[in-house]
C-alpha positions as CSV (number, residue, x, y, z in Angstrom):
1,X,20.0,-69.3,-26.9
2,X,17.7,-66.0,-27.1
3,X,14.0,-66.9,-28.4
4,X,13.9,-64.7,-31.2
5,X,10.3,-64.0,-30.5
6,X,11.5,-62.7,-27.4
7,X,14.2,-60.7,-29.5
8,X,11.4,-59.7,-32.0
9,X,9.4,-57.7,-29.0
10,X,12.1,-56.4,-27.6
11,X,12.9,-54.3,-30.5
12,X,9.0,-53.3,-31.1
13,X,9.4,-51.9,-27.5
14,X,12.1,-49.8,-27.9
15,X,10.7,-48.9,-31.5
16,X,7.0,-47.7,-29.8
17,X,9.1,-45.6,-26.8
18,X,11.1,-44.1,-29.8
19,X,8.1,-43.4,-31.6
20,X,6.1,-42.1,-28.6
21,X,9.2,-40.1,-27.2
22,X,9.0,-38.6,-31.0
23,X,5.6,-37.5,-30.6
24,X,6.4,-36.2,-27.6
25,X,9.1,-33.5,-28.6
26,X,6.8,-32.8,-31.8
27,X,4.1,-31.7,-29.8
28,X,6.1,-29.9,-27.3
29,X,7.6,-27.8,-30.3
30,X,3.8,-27.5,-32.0
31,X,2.8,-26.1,-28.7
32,X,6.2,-24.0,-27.8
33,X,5.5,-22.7,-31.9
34,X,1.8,-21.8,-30.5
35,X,3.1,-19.7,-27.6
36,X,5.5,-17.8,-30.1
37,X,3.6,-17.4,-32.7
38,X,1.9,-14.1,-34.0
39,X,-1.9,-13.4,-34.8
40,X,-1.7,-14.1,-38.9
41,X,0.1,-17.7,-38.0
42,X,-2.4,-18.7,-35.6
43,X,-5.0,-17.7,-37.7
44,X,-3.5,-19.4,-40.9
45,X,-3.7,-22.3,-38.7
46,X,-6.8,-22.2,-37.8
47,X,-7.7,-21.8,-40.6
48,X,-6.5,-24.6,-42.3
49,X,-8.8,-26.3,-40.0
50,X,-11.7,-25.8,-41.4
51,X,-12.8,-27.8,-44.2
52,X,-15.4,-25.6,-45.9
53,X,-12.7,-22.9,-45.9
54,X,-10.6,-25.2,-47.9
55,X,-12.8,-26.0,-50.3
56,X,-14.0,-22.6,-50.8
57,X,-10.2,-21.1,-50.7
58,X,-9.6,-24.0,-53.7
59,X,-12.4,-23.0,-55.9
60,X,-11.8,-19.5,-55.4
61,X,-8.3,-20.5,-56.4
62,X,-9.3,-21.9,-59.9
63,X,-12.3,-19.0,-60.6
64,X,-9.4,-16.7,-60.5
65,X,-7.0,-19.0,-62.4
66,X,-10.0,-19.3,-65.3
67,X,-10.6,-15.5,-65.2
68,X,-6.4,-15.0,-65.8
69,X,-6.5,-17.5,-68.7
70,X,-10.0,-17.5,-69.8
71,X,-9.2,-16.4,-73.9
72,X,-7.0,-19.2,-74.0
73,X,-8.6,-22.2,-72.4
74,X,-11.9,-21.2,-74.3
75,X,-12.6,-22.8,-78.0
76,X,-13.8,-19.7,-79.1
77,X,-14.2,-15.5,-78.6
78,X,-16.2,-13.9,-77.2
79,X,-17.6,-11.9,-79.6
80,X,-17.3,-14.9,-82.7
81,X,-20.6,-16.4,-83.6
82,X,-22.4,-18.7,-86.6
83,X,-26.1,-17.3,-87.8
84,X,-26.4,-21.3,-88.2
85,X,-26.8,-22.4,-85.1
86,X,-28.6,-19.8,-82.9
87,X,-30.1,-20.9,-79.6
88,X,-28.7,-24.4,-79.8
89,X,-28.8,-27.0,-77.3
90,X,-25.3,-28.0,-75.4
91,X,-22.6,-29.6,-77.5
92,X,-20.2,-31.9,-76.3
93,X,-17.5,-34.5,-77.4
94,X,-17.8,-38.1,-78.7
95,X,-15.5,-40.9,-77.7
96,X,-18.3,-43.9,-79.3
97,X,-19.4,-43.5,-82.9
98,X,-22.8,-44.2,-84.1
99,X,-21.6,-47.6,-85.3
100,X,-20.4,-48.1,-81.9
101,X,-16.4,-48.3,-82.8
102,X,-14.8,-46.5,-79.8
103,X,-12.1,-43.9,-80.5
104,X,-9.2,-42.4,-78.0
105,X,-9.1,-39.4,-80.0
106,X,-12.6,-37.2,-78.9
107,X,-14.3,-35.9,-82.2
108,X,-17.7,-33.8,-83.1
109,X,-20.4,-34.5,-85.3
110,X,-21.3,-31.5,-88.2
111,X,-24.5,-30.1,-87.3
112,X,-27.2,-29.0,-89.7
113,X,-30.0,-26.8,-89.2
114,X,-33.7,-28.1,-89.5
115,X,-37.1,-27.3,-88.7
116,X,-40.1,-28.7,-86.6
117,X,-42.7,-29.8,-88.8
118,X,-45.2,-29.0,-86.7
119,X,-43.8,-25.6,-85.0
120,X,-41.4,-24.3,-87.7
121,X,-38.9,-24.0,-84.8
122,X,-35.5,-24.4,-86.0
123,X,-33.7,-27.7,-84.6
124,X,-30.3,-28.7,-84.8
125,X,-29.2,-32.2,-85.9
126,X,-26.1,-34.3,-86.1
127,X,-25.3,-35.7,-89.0
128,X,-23.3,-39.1,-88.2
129,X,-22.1,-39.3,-91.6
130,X,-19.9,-36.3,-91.1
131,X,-16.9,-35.7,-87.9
132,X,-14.1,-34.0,-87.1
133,X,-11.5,-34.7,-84.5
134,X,-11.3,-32.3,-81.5
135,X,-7.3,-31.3,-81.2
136,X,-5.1,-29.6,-78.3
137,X,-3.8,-25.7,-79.2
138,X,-5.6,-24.9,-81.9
139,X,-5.3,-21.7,-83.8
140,X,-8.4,-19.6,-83.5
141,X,-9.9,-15.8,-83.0
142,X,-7.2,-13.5,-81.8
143,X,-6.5,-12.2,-78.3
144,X,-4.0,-10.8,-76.0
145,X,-2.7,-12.9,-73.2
146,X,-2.9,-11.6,-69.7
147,X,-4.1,-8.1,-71.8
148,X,-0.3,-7.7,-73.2
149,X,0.9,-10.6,-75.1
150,X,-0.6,-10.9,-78.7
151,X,-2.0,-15.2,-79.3
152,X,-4.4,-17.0,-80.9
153,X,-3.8,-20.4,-79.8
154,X,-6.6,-21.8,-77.6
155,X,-6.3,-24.9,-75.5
156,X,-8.7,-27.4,-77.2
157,X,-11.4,-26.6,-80.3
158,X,-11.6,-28.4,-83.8
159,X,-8.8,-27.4,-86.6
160,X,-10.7,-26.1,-89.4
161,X,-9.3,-28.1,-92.8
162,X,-9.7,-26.9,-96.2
163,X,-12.4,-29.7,-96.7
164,X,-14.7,-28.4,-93.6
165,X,-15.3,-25.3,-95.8
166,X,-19.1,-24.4,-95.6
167,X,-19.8,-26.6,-92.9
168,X,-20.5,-26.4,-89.0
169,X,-18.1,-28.7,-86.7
170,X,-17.9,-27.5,-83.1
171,X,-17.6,-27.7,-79.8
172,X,-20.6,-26.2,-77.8
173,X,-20.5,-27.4,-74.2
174,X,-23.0,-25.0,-73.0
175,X,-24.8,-24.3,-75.9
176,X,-25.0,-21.0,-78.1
177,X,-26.7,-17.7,-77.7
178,X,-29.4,-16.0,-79.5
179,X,-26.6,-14.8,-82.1
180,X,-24.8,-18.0,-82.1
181,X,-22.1,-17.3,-79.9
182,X,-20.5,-19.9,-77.9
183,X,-22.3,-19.5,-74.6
184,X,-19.0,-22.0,-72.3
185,X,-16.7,-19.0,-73.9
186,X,-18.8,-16.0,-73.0
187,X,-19.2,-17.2,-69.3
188,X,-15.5,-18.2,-68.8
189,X,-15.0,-14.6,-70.5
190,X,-17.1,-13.3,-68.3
191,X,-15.2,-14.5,-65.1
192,X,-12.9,-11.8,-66.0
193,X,-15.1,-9.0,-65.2
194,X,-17.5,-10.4,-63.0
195,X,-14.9,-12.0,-60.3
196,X,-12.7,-8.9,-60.3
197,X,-15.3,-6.1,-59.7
198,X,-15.7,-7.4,-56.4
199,X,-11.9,-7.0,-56.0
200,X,-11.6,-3.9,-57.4
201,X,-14.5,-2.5,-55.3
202,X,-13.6,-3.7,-52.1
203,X,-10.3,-2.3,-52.7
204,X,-11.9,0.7,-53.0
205,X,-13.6,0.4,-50.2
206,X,-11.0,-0.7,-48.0
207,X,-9.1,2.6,-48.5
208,X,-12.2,4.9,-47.7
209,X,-13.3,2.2,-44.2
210,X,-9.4,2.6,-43.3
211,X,-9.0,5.7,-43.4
212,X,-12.3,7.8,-42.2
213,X,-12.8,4.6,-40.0
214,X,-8.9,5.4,-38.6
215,X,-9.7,9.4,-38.1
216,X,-12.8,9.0,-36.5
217,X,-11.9,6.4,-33.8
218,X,-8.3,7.5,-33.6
219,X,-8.9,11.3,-33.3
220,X,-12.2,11.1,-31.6
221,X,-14.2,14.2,-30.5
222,X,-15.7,16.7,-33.7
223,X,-14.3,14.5,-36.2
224,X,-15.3,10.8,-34.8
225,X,-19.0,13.1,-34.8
226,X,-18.7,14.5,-38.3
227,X,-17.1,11.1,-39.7
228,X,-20.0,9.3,-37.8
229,X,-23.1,11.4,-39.1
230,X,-21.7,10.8,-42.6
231,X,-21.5,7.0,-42.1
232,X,-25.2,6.7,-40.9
233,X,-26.5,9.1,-43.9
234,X,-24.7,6.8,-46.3
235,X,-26.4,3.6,-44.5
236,X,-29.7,4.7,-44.8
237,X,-29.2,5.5,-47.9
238,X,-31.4,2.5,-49.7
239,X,-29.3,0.4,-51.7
240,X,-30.4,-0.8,-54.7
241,X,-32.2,2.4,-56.0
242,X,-29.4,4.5,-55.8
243,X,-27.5,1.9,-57.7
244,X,-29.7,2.0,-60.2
245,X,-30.2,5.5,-60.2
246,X,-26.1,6.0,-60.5
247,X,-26.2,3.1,-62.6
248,X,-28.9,4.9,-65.1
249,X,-26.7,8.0,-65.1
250,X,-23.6,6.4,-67.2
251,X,-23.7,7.4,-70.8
252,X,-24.5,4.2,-72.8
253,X,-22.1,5.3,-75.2
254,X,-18.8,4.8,-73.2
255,X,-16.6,2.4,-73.9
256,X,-15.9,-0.6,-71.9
257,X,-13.1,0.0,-69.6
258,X,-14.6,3.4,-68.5
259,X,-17.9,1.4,-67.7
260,X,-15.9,-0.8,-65.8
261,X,-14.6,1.5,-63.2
262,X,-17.9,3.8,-63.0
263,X,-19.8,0.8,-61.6
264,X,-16.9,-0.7,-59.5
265,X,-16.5,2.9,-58.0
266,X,-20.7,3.0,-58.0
267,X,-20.8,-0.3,-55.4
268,X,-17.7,0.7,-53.7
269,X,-19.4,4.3,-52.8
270,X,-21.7,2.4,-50.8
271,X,-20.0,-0.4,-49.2
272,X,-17.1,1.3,-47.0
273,X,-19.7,2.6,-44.0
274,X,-19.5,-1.0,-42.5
275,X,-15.7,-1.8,-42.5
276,X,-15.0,2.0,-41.0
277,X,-17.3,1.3,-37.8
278,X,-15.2,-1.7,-37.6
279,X,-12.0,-0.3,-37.8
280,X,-13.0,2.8,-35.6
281,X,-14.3,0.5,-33.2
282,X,-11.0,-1.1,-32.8
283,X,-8.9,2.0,-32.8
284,X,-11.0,3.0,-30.2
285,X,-10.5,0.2,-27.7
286,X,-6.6,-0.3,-29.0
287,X,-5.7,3.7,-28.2
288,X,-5.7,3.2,-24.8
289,X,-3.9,0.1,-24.8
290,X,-0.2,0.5,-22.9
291,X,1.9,0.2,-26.0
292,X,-0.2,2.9,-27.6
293,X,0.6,5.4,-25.0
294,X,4.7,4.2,-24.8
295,X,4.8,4.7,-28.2
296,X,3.2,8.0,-27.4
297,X,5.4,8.6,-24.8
298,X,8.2,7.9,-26.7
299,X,7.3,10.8,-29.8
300,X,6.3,8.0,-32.4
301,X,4.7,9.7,-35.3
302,X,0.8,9.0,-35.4
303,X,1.2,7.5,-38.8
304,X,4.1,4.7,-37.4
305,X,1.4,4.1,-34.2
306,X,-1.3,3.4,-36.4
307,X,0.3,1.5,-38.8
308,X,3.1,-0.3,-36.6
309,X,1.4,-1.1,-33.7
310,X,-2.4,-0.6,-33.9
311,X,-3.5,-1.8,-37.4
312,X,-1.2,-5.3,-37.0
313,X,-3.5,-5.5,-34.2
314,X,-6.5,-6.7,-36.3
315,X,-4.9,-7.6,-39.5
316,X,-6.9,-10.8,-39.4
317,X,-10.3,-9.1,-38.9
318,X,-10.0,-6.9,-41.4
319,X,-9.6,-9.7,-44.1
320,X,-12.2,-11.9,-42.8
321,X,-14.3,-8.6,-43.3
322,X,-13.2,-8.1,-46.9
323,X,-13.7,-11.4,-48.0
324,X,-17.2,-11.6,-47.0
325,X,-18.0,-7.8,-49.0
326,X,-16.7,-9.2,-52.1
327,X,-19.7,-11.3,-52.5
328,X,-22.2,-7.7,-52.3
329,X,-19.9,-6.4,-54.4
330,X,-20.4,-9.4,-57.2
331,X,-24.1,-10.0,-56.9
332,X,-24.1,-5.9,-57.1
333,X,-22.6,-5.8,-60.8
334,X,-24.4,-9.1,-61.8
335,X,-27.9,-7.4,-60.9
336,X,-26.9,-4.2,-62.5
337,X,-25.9,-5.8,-65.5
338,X,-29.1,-8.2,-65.4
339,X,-31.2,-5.7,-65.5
340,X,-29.4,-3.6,-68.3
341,X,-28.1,-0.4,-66.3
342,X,-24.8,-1.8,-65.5
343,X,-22.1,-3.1,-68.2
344,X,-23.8,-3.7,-71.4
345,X,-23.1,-5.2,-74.8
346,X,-20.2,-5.4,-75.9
347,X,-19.3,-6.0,-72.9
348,X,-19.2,-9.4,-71.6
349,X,-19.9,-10.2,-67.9
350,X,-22.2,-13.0,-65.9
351,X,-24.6,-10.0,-65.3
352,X,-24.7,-9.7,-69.0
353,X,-25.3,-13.1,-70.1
354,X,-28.0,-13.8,-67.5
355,X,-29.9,-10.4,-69.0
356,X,-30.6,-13.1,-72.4
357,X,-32.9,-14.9,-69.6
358,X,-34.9,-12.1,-68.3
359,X,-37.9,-13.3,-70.6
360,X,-39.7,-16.4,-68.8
361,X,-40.3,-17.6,-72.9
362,X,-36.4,-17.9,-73.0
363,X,-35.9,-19.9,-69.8
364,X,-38.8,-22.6,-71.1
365,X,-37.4,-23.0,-74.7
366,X,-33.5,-22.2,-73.9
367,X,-32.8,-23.2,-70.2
368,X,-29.2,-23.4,-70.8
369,X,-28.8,-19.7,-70.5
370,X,-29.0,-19.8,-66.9
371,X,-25.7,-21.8,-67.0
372,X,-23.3,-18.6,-66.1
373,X,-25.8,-18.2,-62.8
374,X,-24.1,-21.1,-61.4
375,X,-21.1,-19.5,-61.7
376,X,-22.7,-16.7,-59.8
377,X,-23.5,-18.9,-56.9
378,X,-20.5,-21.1,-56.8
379,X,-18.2,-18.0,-56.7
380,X,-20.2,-16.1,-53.7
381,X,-20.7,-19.2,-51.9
382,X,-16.9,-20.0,-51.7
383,X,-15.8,-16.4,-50.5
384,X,-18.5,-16.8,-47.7
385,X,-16.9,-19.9,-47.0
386,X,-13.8,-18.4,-46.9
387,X,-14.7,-14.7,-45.0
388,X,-16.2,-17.4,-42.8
389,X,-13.4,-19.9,-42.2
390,X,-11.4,-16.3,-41.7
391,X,-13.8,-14.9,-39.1
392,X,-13.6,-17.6,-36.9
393,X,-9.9,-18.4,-37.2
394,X,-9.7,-15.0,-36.5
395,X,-11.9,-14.9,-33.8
396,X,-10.0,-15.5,-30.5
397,X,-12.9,-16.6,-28.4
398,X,-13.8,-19.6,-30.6
């Protein structure tokens, strides 16, 4: 009779040469994949690789995602405020009563408005005696969803009841503004021109690098010379002056939208010099490549060679470069805005909201209006991450 311990590792050895001749074929097809695969797969795998680039590619992720959906996940517009409560510290939800009796449904205390006996400053207090229950889709200030769809539900806030009339109940999670505004609305608001600007303007850019980069290393000769002498006028061109000088020149009275695009087309003016030596230099060193001249040879069009077999070429590069501008192109509008010769009021932008903080009184007494510069920092930081995690992926030699 068979010792079934015997029997027992028996099967474990044919289970582990299984196993390993599993592996085995997985890793020969990974690597037969590798062999096969084109420049924007091995990239994207490379990519995934890094971890920083992840994060960075998952916050970027939800910024955007905010920005899309920022009027509705907000408790409040952008533009509503309360005289009452001006300047007032953050706000948040209770779970734990002043008694101590612990509810699952989050509520707010009303706040009344009070005064320093010794300073006169106004000060806000709770009054415990008084609460209202925080609720999911709540009706509030109007708004068009995604810019088409009329709404005025919001994702969380407090439903005002006949019995709340003449009193303040709120939720103020990063405090309110010198007019009472809610300051958590105004900066998720705010995502939605802040973290598209950069888009928009390296858009912009892209087209004017791609094509005067493409002429100038494609063509070569008197127009790689003319093209060239522009680009190094335009880089030595200080920076931040002639923003603000263009900047300056917009009439204040323009609406919104129209401000919009004359600063996004202001920073994009200025930022396409560096991605058209980039692309020039590769045109130059791909044209002479042998499936450049065959498709020569063989009467391609020079728009199907340069779009079919020498811009594929660096694909990858020329992200990785465009994800690291958008940064420039945020922290261009946000200082523009900060200093008051970019968007303005009504508008609403980070660049806006940090302006409230310019005064060094306003920082001591209200330091939570320096909360939409973390926003700032968090989104530049993660496309560096990313245009980083893409440069090296995309970086052969690494």
């Amino acid at each position: 009779m068979q010792d079934p311990i015997q029997g027992l590792q028996k099967v474990n050895r044919r289970e582990l040469k299984r196993r390993k001749a599993a592996l085995k074929a997985q890793s020969e097809r990974k690597v037969g994949e590798i062999y096969v695969a084109s420049q924007f797969k091995l990239t994207v795998m490379r990519f995934r690789r890094n971890k920083l680039a992840r994060v960075g590619f998952v916050a970027l992720c939800l910024i955007y995602f905010i920005a899309i959906f920022a009027n509705f996940l907000v408790p409040y517009g952008a533009q509503e405020y309360n005289p009452k409560i001006t300047n007032m510290s953050p706000r948040g939800m209770h779970w734990i009563d002043a008694d101590g009796n612990f509810s699952w449904r989050p509520f707010v205390y009303e706040i009344t408005q009070d005064y320093d006996p010794v300073t006169f400053a106004p000060i806000h207090v709770e009054d415990t005696t008084s609460k209202a229950y925080v609720s999911l889709f709540v009706k509030g200030s109007p708004y068009k969803l995604l810019g088409l769809i009329p709404c005025d539900v919001h994702l969380f806030g407090v439903e005002q009841m006949p019995e709340m009339a003449g009193k303040t109940f709120g939720i103020y999670l990063f405090g309110t503004d010198q007019a009472g505004r809610d300051l958590f609305s105004r900066t998720l608001i705010g995502s939605q021109i802040s973290a598209t600007v950069g888009l928009v303007g390296v858009l912009l850019s892209f087209i004017l690098g791609m094509i005067l980069g493409g002429l100038s290393g494609y063509l070569g000769g008197k127009v790689d010379m003319v093209i060239q002498r522009i680009i190094d006028f335009t880089i030595a061109l200080p920076t931040i002056p002639l923003w603000m000088a263009l900047a300056a020149a917009v009439p204040p009275e323009w609406p919104v939208t129209k401000t919009y695009f004359c600063i996004t087309i202001i920073l994009s003016l200025l930022g396409w010099p560096s991605l058209a030596r980039t692309v020039r230099s590769k045109f130059m060193s791909l044209k002479n490549e042998d499936y450049v001249k065959a498709a020569k040879v063989a009467n391609a069009s020079t728009f199907r060679i340069i779009t079919k077999h020498m811009v594929p070429m660096f694909t990858s590069h020329l992200i990785a470069s465009l994800s690291l501008s958008v940064p420039g192109m945020i922290l261009g509008e946000t200082s523009l805005s900060f200093l008051g010769l970019g968007l303005r009021a009504p508008a609403v932008s980070w660049g806006v909201l940090l302006s409230d903080a310019q005064k060094f009184r306003n920082v001591a007494l209200y330091p939570w209006t320096l909360l939409p510069g973390i926003f700032v920092i968090v989104t530049v930081m993660a496309f560096n991450f990313v245009g980083d995690g893409l440069r090296d992926a995309a970086d052969p030699y690494l």
